[in-house]
N, C-alpha and C positions, 0 to 999 in steps of 0.2 A: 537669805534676804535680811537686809539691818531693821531694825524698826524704823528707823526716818525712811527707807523705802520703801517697806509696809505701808506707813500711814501716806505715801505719796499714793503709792499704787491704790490704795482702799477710795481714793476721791475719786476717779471715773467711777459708775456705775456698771452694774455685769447689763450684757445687750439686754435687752427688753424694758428696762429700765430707768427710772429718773430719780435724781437726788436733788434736795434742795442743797445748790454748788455756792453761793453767795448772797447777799443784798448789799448793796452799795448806797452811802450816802450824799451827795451833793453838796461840795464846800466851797463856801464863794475862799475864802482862808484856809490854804492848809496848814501853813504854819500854826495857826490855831488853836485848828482840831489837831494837831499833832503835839501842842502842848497838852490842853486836856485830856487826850487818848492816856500819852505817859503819865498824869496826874494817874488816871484811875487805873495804873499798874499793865499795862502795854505794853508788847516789845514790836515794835513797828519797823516793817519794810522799810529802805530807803526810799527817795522820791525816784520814780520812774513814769518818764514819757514813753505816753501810747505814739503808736504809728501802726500804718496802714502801707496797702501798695494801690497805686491809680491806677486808670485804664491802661496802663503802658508800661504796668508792670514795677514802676521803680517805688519807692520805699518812702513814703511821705508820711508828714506828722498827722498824728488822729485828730487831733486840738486838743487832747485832756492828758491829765500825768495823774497818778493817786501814789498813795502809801495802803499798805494792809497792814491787819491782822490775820496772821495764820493760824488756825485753829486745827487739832486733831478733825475735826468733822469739820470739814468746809472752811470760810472764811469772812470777811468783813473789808468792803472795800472804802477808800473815802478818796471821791473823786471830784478834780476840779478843772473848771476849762482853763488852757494854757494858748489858744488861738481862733480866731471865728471861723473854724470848720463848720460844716454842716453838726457834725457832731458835738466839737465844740459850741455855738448857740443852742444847740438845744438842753446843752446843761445849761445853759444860764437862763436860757427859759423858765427852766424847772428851779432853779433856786429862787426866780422871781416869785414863783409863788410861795417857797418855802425852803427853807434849807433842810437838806435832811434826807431821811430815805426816797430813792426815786427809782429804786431797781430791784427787782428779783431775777436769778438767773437758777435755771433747769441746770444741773448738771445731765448730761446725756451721750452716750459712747457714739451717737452719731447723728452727727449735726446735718447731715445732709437728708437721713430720713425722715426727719424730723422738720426740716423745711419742704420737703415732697408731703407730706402728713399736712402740716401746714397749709401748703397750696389746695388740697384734697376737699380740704373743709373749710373754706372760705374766707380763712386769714392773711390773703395775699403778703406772703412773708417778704421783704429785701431779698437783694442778692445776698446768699452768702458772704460772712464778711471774717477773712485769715487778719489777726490780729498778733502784736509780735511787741514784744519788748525785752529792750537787756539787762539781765540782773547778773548779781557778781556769785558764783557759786564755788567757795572754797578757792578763792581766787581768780579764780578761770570767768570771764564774761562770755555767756552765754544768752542764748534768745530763747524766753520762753514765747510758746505758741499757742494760738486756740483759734478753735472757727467757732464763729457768733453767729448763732438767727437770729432776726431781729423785726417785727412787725411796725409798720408806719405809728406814729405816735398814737392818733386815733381810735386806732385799731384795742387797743390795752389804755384806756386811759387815765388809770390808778397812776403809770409809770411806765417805766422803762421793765418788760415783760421778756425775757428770752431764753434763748437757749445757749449755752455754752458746753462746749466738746474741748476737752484738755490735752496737750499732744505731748508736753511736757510739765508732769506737774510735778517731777523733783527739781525741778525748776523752781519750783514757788513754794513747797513744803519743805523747806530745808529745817533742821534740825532745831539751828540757834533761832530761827523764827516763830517756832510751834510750842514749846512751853512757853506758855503765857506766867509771867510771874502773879498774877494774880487770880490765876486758877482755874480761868475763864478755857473751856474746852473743847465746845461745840453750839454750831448752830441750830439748833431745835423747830426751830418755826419761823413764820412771818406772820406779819399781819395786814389784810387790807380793810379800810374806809371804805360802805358803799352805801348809798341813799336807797338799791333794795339788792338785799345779800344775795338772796337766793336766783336773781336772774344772774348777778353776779359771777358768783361761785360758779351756775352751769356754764356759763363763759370758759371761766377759767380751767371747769374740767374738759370743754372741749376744744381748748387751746392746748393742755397738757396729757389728754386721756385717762386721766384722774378721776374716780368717784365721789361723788360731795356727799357728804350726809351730818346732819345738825350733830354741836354740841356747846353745850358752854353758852347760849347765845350767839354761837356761831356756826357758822358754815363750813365744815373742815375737809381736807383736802391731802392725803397721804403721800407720798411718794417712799422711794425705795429708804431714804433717810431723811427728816425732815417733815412740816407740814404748811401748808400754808391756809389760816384762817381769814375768812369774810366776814365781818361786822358791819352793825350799822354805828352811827359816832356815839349813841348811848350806850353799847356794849365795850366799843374801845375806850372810850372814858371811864367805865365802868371799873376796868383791867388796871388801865394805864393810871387812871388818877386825875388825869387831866384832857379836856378838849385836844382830839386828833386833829392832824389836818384837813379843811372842809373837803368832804367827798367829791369827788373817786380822788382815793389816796394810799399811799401807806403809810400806816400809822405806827409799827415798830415788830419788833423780833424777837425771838425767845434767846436767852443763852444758857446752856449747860452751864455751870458752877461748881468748881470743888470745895470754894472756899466765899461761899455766898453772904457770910456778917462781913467780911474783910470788903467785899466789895461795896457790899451797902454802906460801911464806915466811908470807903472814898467816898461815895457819891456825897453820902449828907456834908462831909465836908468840903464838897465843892458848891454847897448850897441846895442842891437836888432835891424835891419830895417823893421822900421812899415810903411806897407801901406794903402792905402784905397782904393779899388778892387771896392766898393760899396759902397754909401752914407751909412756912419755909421757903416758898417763893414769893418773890420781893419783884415790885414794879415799880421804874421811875422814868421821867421825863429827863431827858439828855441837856446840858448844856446848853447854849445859841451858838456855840461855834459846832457842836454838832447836830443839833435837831433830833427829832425823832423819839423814840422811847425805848427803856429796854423791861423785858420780863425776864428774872434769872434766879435761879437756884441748882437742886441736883438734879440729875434724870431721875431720884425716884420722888421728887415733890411736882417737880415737872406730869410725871405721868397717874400721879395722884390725882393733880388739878385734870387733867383728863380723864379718869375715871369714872364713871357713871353714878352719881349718888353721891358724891364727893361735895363737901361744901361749898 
């Protein structure tokens, strides 16, 4: 096995298991956010429309297209509506209130368990939904696939809360996508906004079957790679530097880092306020063509700041 299909194969999780698979952010502009993405040293998927199949089986548009960031651990999506699908409006809903992060997605080896899981305990999930798009893989176009859970808006109302099952992910892990030139390597965390964490967080551990238990002023949440933390907006400002989006929100994400002063230079020089929350790790407020926030350095600053007794 090559190493580009190592790190493709390593993004499903082993059965029993959940990875934090994505967070995606909502961009009324892509063009934009995909100028500022390559500002701060990105190497970006091309643009790709989503589709769907209707009742009748044939192959119709989602309403939204995005660009990624491919990361060794997971990814980073930034997606925009392209037509007033149901799907479609409900991004633009959500940028109404805010551009920026509006999604967390489960990595999970079986999406179908997991909306029976789902049904079990009270989160009346959607129909399963086969999602499909074409990317160019060493020439050859190709349809990557995945099946999506997905809860009625209300249901998770931080965001867009799901699960994704990946059916081809050297589809999307391709080699020239995955070194990040600025050194940027993995998804680490997320984070949510909530007016009380702790009813919160047991939501989300009994949407994901995750254990909660406090840290950092937060409510933390493991999975098999990845974390996803509940704050209230004084703890994520706290982090972040600046007022989250009002609750129930997401308020921003961790990134692994190899080369953590290099990216904090971008930032400051796209105007950005960079902080350091923790020796070595740096947090800042994104841009307006992308929202959101980021907290980033190495895995071992990263798990310092999680440490117990840690400043």
């Amino acid at each position: 096995m090559t190493i580009s299909e190592s790190i493709a194969a390593q993004q499903v999780p082993a059965p029993g298991t959940l990875c934090l698979d994505h967070v995606s952010h909502f961009v009324p502009d892509i063009e934009a956010a995909s100028r500022v993405l390559s500002g701060l040293g990105f190497e970006l998927t091309p643009f790709s429309a989503q589709t769907t199949k209707n009742a009748a089986g044939e192959t119709v548009p989602a309403g939204a297209a995005n660009r990624c960031v491919m990361l060794e651990s997971g990814y980073l999506e930034f997606l925009t509506p392209t037509q007033d699908t149901v799907v479609g409006l409900q991004i633009r809903a959500a940028i109404a209130r805010h551009t920026g992060q509006h999604l967390i997605a489960f990595g999970t080896p079986a999406a179908e368990e997991e909306h029976a899981r789902l049904e079990r305990h009270g989160f009346s999930p959607l129909p399963l939904v086969n999602l499909q798009r074409q990317v160019n893989v060493s020439g050859e176009q190709r349809m990557a696939r995945f099946s999506v859970v997905r809860v009625a808006p209300e249901t998770m109302p931080e965001g867009r809360v799901q699960f994704v099952q990946h059916l081809t992910p050297e589809c999307l892990w391709q080699p020239k996508f995955v070194r990040q030139p600025n050194g940027v390597t993995g998804l680490l965390g997320t984070f949510v906004v909530a007016n009380e964490p702790a009813e919160v967080a047991a939501r989300y551990a009994r949407f994901s079957a995750l254990l909660p238990r406090p840290i950092r002023g937060f409510v933390q949440l493991t999975t098999g790679r990845g974390h996803v933390f509940v704050g209230s907006d004084t703890a994520c400002k706290t982090l972040f530097g600046e007022d989250p989006p009002a609750a129930p929100a997401m308020a921003g994400y961790a990134l692994e880092c190899d080369d953590a002063p290099g990216l904090r230079a971008r930032l400051l020089n796209m105007g950005c306020n960079v902080t350091e929350p923790s020796p070595d790790l740096f947090a800042a407020p994104l841009p307006m063509a992308l929202g959101g926030a980021w907290l980033f350095g190495s895995r071992a600053a990263y798990e310092d700041w999680l440490a117990p007794g840690c400043n």
